[in-house]
N, C-alpha and C positions, 0 to 999 in steps of 0.2 A: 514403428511409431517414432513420430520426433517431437522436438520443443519448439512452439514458434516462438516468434519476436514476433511484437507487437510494438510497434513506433510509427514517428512521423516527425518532420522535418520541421513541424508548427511548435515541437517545442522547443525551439531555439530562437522561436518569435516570442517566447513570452520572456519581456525587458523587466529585470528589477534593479534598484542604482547601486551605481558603482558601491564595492565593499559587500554586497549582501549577500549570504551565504548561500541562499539559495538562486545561483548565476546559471546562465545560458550555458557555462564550461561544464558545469554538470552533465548537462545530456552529453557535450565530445567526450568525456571523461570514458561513459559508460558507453558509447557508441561504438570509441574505439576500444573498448578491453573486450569487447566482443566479435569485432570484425570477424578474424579468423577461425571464427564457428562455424560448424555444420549447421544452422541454425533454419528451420521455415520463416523466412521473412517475412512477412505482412503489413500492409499500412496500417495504422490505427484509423479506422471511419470516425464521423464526425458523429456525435451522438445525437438524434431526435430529444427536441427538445421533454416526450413523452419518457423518455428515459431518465432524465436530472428531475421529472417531476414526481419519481418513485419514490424522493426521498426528501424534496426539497420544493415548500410551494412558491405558484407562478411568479406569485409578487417577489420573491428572493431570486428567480431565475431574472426577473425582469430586470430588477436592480443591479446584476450584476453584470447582464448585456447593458445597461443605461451607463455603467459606473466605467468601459472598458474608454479611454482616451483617444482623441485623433490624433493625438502627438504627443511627445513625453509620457510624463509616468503619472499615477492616478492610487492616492497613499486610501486603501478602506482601512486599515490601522496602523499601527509603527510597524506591525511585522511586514504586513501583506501589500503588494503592490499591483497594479494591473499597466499593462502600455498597448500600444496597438497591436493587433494578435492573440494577446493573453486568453481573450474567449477563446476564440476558437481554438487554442491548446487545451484550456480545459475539459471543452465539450471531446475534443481529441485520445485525451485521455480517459474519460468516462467511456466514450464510444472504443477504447479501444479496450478496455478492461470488458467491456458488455459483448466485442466480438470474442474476444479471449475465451468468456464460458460460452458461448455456443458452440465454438470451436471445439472444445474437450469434451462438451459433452454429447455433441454428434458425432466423437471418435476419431475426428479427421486428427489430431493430434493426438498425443499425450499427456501432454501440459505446455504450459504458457507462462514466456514474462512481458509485461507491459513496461515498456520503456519509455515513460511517458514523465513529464512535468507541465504544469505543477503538480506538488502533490497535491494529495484530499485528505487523511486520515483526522486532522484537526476541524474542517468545515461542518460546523453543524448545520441545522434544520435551516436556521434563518442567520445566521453569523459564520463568516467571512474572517479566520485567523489561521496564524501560522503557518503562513505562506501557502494557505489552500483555499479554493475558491470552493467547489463540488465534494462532495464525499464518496472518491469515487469507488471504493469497496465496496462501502455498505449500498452502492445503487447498483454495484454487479450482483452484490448479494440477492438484494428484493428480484432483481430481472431472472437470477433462476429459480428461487423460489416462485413467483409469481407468471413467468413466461413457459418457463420448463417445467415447473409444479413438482420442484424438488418439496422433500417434507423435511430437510433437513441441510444447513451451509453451516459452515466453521469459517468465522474470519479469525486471524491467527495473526497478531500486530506483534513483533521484534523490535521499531524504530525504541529509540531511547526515550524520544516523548511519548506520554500515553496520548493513545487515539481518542482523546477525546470524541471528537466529531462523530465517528464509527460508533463510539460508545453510543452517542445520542441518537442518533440515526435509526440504531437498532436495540436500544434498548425496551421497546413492548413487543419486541418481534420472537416471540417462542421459536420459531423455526431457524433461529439463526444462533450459533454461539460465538461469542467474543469473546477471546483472547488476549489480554496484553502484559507484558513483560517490559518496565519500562525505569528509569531511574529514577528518583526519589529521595530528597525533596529535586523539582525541577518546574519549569514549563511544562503545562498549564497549568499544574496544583493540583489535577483531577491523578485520579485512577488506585486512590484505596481503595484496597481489600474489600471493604466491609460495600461499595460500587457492586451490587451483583445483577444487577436488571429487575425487568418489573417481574420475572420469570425465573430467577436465581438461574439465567442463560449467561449472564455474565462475569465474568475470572480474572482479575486483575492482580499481578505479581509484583509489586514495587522490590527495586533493588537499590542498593544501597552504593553511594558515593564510591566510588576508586575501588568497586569487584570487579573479576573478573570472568574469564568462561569457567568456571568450575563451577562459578555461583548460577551462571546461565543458565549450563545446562544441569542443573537441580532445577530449578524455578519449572525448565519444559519438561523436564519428568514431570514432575504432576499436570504441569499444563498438557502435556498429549496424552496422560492415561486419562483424565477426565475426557475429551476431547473422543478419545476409543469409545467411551462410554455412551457419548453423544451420539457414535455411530455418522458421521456426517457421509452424503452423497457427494460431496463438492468443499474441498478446501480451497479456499480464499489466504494468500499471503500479503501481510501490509511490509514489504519488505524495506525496511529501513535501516541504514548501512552506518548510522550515527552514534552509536553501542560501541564504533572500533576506536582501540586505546590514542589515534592520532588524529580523533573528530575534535575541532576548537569547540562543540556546543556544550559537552556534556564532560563526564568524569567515572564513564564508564571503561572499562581494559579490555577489551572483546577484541580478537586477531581475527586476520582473513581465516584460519582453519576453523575458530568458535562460529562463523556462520555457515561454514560446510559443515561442519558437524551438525548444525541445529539444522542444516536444512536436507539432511541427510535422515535426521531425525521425521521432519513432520512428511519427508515422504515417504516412510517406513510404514508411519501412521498411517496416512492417507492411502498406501497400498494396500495394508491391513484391511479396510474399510471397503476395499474397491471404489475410492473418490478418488477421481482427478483434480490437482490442481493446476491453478490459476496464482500467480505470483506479482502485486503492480510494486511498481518504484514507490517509496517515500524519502527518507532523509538520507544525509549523509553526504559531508560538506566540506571533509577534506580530500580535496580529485584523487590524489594517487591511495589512497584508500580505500574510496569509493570502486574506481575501476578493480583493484585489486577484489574487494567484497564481492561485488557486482559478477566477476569471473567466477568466481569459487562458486558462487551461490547457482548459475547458469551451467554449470558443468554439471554439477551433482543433478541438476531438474535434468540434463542432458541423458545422465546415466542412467537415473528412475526411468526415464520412457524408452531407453531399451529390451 
């Protein structure tokens, strides 16, 4: 069994202006810390629009096909930007996270990273932040639930910001559990503790300014012994690389080995469980950290599916 890659070339069509952290050097960064992988390559498909509608209705699908530019750049908030292409990365990215779980869980793999931008894990139901257009977890989550007739997903969020958007997306969804581990105080404001869902499905861990992986990996000790408990069929990873001590966004300390450990971690879990996972890109904004994360994190998913 192998790991694929899940990419496409459209994400390096999605243009945001000069200076913004989340830049087209992002995808080379991660493209190349990968090359040299034994990796199952695969394109990311473009997602039917019946898929962005699992989690996001038509009138928000519509407005953000309406909202993509014929030229230049097209601001829906100070964070978030669209330019020509940016749909179709999006949709690229959902479609490639929705190929991802079919993939694992027809066995042709053993797990999956989706190297895709922009991210999703901030895009809620009907808003458009933080550099995310789709939510595209929480729409890979509902497609197995709902297409595979899983009774049970774990999304499992690492970035430094809380996933809001995830959170929203899946917050009445009993079959899904949420995860996140994130800094605090920060962008967005969301993801206290006391945040548990309409179904007490949902775990939010805020960490605290200038810790570092010792505090981490406390926080996922409970985050994965609850998660065992959950028993998930399918682990879902919001993998964001923005937690390491050299990201300008945050004031987190996390090293390239704090995310091989954590992710060495949730697929112990997840073997325990007999789920495979599924792993997509979200933050993380300084390149040589990112590519450095980005490796560590793809090696270890490499070692789990042998």
């Amino acid at each position: 069994m192998t790991t694929a890659l899940f990419t496409h070339d459209s994400a390096a069509r999605h243009v945001t202006p000069d200076g913004h952290p989340e830049q087209v050097a992002r995808y080379g960064a991660v493209i190349r810390a990968l090359a040299d992988l034994d990796l199952d390559r695969r394109d990311a498909p473009e997602a039917q629009d019946g898929e962005v509608l699992r989690c996001h209705p038509e009138r928000y699908l519509a407005r953000i096909r309406d909202s993509e530019p014929a030229e230049g750049l097209r601001m829906l908030d100070a964070d978030t930007h669209m330019s020509p292409g940016s749909f179709q990365a999006a949709l690229r990215a959902v479609g490639g996270a929705c190929a991802a779980v079919d993939a694992v869980l027809a066995g042709e793999v053993a797990n999956a990273f989706v190297a895709m931008r922009p991210p999703g894990h901030h895009a809620e139901r009907e808003t458009a932040m933080g550099f995310c257009l789709f939510g595209t977890v929480a729409i890979a989550a509902k497609r197995a639930l709902d297409l595979h007739k899983l009774d049970r997903v774990a999304v499992l969020d690492f970035d430094v910001h809380h996933g809001n958007g995830t959170q929203d997306l899946l917050w009445d969804e009993a079959r899904a559990f949420f995860a996140s581990s994130h800094q605090m105080p920060l962008y967005p404001g969301s993801g206290a503790m006391a945040e548990q869902g309409a179904h007490g499905q949902v775990m939010n861990v805020p960490l605290p300014p200038h810790s570092g992986g010792a505090e981490a990996r406390a926080a996922w000790d409970d985050i994965l012994r609850r998660c065992r408990d959950f028993a998930p069929q399918l682990v879902i990873i919001s993998a964001g690389f923005d937690a390491h001590r050299d990201d300008p966004l945050a004031q987190l300390n996390w090293t390239d080995e704090d995310f091989a450990a954590l992710t060495r971690a949730i697929c112990d879990m997840a073997s325990d469980c007999a789920a495979p996972v599924v792993s997509c890109l979200e933050g993380g904004y300084d390149l040589a950290a990112l590519g450095r994360s980005v490796r560590a994190h793809v090696k270890v998913l490499m070692e789990a599916a042998e």
